[in-house]
C-alpha positions, 0 to 999 in steps of 0.5 A: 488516552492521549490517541483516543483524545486526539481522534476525538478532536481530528477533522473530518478528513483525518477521521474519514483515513482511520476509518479506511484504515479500521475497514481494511484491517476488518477485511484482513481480520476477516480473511485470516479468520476465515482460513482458521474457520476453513481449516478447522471445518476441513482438516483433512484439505490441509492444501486449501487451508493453505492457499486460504492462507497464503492468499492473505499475505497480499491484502495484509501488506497492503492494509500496513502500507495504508496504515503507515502512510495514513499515519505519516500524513495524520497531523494531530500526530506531526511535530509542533509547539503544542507536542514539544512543550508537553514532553512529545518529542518526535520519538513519542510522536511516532510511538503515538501514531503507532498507537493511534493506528494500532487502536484502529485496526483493533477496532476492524478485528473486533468488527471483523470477528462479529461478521465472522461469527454471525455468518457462522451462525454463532451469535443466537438463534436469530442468525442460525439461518447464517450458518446453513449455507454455502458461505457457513460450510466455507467458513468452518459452521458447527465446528469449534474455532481453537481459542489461542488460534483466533487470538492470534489472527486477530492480533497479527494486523494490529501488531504488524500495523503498529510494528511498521508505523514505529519503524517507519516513522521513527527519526532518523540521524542525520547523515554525515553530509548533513551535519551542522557546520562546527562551532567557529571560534569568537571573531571568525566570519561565520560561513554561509550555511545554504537555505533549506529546500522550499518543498518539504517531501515528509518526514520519511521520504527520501531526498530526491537525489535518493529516489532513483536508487530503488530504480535498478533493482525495481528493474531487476526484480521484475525482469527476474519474476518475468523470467521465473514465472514464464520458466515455471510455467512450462510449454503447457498452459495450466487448466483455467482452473487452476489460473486463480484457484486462490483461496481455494487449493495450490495444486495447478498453481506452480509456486515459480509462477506464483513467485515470478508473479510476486517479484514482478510486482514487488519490482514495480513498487520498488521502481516507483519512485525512480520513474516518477523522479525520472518523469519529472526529468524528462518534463525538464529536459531540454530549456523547458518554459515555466510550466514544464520545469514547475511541473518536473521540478515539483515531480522530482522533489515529490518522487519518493513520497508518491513513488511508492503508491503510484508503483503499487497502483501499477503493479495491482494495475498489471495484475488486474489486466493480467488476470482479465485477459487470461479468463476472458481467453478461459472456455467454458464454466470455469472463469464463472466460477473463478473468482470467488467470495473471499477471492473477490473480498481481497482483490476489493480490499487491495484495491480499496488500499492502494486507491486510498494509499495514494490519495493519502499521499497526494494530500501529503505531498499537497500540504507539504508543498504549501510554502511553495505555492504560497511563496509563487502566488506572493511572486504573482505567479496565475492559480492557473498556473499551479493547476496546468502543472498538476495537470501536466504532472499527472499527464506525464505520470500517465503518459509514461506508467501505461505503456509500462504497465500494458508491457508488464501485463502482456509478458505476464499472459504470454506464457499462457497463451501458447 
């Protein structure tokens, strides 16, 4: 009751970010349902079932990673004097943004379910000309979905939603370097405790001298899923058929080059943090004037709030290009025919998720940075100041994640190409 209280009384904004968040988990729902409807209207191609399925993996950790990162910025359910006083530490405050978005994505699995069975035709005689076709043949029409089974798919995105964003915004201890000094006793001069950084990077990013640590291992896993998915490969290129045969059928796709292509993303994400952290150092290196060092200051201290979004957008960047330059070099019919419905439906619901994923941090980090800001107009710093170091920040973001990404994408094709 408290949630639905809270949504009702949301601004515009916050209300426009569940709503992206009830569209994507309604695309999940609608993907899982449609490999359940798949499946039970072709029991006999057990592969493509599983292709259907597999293929669902992506769009659901990206509709988790929009939830949690829309219900970290979501303010009606941050700290303050209003939650503590009736009884809401930060423990509950996170159990209610769980709740919160678990309730919205609930919403998208109900609307999702009545997209389902219209296009099945299961909804009265007034939609029977939506189970006759060619999507009501792919989605199981005329035969009887198993009850526990869509139970169950529909529940798997609000339970992993709220699953993640308990456990991602749940508060941490404080570490041992950041414990409060020891009491002193009555008449000792009392130590000089060092003033807390001006811009605050959320309640779970890390502390900028952490963001670089995911950086080796982010290399490391793309260098492996690069080295996998060109070993896998083979000395043939597989039929253009077969590039992106998702969902529809695994044969043609070996699974080290569906895994290599997996690791190299992951890679990416886990790296995003560190390469913006390491932009903002090479924006300050040197004896930069004051438009650098604002600029790659304030893109240290927001690297781990930002990294991880801007990898994600880099890794579907990667594999956008990849899968363009492959079918664009595929002869014949077969690239007309390569992306269909529900591979189009998830690469636009992974697409629209990380787009709003890191939207969602940029406010974020844009809120979080308001005593900064605040406290350089009061020094008499220019407005114009503040936006040629946005400006310079995503300059450099873009000056340093293209190459890569245009690199990455390039290794991808190249085994195919030979």
């Amino acid at each position: 009751m408290l949630s639905l209280r809270l949504t009702r009384g949301a601004r515009p904004s916050v209300l426009l970010r569940r709503s992206l968040v009830t569209v994507a988990a309604a695309g999940a729902s609608f993907l899982l349902l449609s490999a359940l409807g798949f499946a039970s209207g072709h029991p006999a191609d057990s592969q493509g079932a599983v292709g259907r399925l597999l293929w669902c993996l992506v769009p659901l950790a990206a509709t988790v990673h929009l939830a949690v990162a829309v219900g970290r910025a979501d303010p009606s359910t941050g700290p303050g004097p209003g939650f503590a006083a009736a009884g809401l530490g930060p423990a509950r405050a996170a159990l209610l943004a769980a709740v919160s978005m678990a309730a919205a994505c609930a919403l998208g699995g109900v609307l999702a379910l009545l997209v389902f069975l219209s296009l099945r035709g299961d909804l009265g005689s007034w939609l029977d000309w939506a189970g006759s076709g060619a999507v009501g043949r792919q989605l199981g029409s005329g035969r009887p979905l198993p009850l526990a089974g869509t139970v169950t798919l529909l529940a798997v995105v609000p339970v992993l939603v709220g699953a993640a964003c308990a456990a991602g915004l749940w508060p941490r201890q404080p570490r041992a370097g950041h414990q409060p000094p020891p009491r002193q006793p009555r008449g000792a001069r009392r130590p000089v405790v060092p003033a807390p950084s001006t811009v605050v990077t959320g309640p779970i990013a890390p502390w900028p001298h952490r963001a670089t640590s995911g950086l080796p291992w982010g290399i490391a896993l793309t260098a492996a899923g690069l080295a996998l998915q060109a070993y896998a490969s083979g000395d043939a290129p597989p039929h253009p058929d077969a590039l992106l045969a998702v969902p529809g059928r695994l044969g043609g796709n070996p699974p080290g080059v569906v895994g290599g292509w997996a690791l190299a993303a992951l890679g990416l994400v886990l790296a995003g943090p560190g390469l913006t952290h390491l932009c903002g150092r090479l924006l300050a290196v040197g004896r930069p004037g004051v438009l650098r060092l604002l600029a790659g200051r304030m893109l240290q201290q927001e690297a781990g709030l930002i990294g991880r979004p801007v990898g994600a957008l880099c890794a579907l960047a990667a594999a956008g290009y990849t899968v363009l330059e492959l079918y664009g070099r595929a002869s014949g019919p077969s690239g007309a025919h390569a992306f269909g419905l529900l591979t189009g439906l998830g690469a636009a619901l992974v697409t629209l998720c990380a787009a709003a994923t890191t939207l969602t941090a940029v406010v974020e980090a844009r809120s979080a940075r308001e005593r900064t800001t605040a406290a350089l107009l009061r020094l008499g710093a220019p407005a114009r100041l503040l936006r040629g170091a946005a400006a310079l920040r995503a300059t450099a973001l873009l000056a340093l994640l293209v190459p890569l990404v245009w690199v990455v994408a390039h290794l991808t094709a190249m085994p195919f190409h030979r």
